[in-house]
C-alpha angles and dihedrals in degrees: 000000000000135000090269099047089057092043086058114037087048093036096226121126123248086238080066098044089052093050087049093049089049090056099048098253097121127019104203118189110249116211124209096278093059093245110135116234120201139213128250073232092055090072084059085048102046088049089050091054091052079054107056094039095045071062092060101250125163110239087241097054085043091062095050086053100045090069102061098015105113121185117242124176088334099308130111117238118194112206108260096257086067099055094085085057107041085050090055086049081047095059083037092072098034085057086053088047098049089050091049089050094054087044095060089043090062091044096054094052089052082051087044098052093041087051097050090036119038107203110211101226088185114144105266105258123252107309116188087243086061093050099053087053083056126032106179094079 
């Protein structure tokens, strides 16, 4: 199937399919005329790949695991040598979360104080000092 097939029957665009195969993610045949042609087996992969990356995988992680990863019930299976690394990805995230969260806690005590304490941001009024930088007023 062609560039445009794939890009429909797994909805995602051939911008996308040609980031994946730079990355190493899918390996089409390519036929004389340069055009890629992919397998019945390439719609599996790319979904694979959405995946991996809703995980929040990095594209280079994601090619170590494609390799070894098998489906079962549903579920993706990296090949045992992979766990360490996908657990450091793991705390990885967590860390990320963790950062978000205190983050939003910040910035719901600024909300919370500008809630309980408006603050006027109204252009101070004429001063003697702003009407000697500008005597025509």
């Amino acid at each position: 199937m062609r560039i445009g097939e794939l890009a429909r029957r797994t909805a995602v665009s051939e911008r996308l399919l040609r980031y994946y195969e730079e990355q190493g993610l899918l390996r089409p045949a390519r036929l004389p005329s340069g055009y890629r042609v992919y397998a019945e087996s390439d719609v599996d992969q790319v979904r694979r790949i959405r995946t991996l990356l809703s995980a929040g995988l990095p594209t280079t992680l994601i090619a170590q695991v494609l390799p070894c990863v098998r489906e079962d019930g549903g579920r993706l299976v990296p090949c045992a040598g992979l766990v360490a690394d996908l657990s450091r990805e793991r705390a990885r995230i967590d860390a990320r979360i963790d950062d978000l969260a205190a983050s939003r806690r910040v910035l719901d005590a600024v909300i919370t104080a500008g809630e309980t304490e408006p603050y006027d941001i109204a252009p101070p009024r004429d001063r003697p000092a702003d009407r000697r930088a500008n005597p025509t007023r």
